[in-house]
C-alpha positions, 0 to 999 in steps of 0.5 A: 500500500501507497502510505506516500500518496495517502498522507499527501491526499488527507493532508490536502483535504485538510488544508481545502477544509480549512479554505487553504486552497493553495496548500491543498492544490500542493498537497493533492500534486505531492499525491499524484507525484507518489501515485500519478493514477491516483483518480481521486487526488486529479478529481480534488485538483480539477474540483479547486481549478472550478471553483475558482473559474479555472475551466480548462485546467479543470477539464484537464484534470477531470480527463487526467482523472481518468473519471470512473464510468459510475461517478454521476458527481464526477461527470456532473462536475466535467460536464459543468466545466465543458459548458462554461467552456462553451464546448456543447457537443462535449456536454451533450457527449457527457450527458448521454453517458450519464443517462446510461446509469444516473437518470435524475443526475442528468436532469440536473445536467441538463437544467443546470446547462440549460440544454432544453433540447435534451430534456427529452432524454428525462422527460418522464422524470419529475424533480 
């Protein structure tokens, strides 16, 4: 077992909780340095890198996460970077692979990315 990356990454959540982002963003590094397909560390960097508008650097790392198949949370998150990277065939790519396992997830993609022309997708669903 990885203790390297294990410490890195809980000393990151630490410091993002505390609002110390920067710390956390050298932390989370550290954790991929020690593990470089340590998914969850990537999905934190990508996560500081939108909050903060950082779409594309996002994007990158949501990609370089190499996202699991069944995380709704993850592809909502991808699919709101790609949106604000105005990059719609991108978003309507990430809402027919979230449709597949996580319908009411999808609905929200599709709200929150004002993509009425999809809605279709989840139209027997009600919020």
């Amino acid at each position: 077992m990885n203790f390297d990356k294990w410490q890195h990454y809980l000393r990151a959540r630490l410091f993002q909780m505390l609002h110390k982002e920067d710390a956390a963003l050298q932390e989370y590094r550290q954790a991929l340095l020690a593990s470089p397909d340590f998914a969850r560390a990537a999905e934190c960097i990508a996560f500081i890198h939108a909050n903060r508008g950082d779409f594309g650097t996002a994007v990158t790392h949501y990609e370089a996460a190499t996202l699991p198949p069944m995380n709704p949370h993850a592809w909502y998150a991808l699919g709101m970077a790609h949106h604000h990277l105005l990059e719609p065939e991108r978003v309507t790519e990430i809402i027919m692979h979230l449709r597949r396992f996580d319908p009411h997830m999808t609905r929200h993609l599709i709200h929150d990315t004002e993509r009425a022309d999809l809605a279709y997708l989840v139209a027997e669903l009600v919020l």
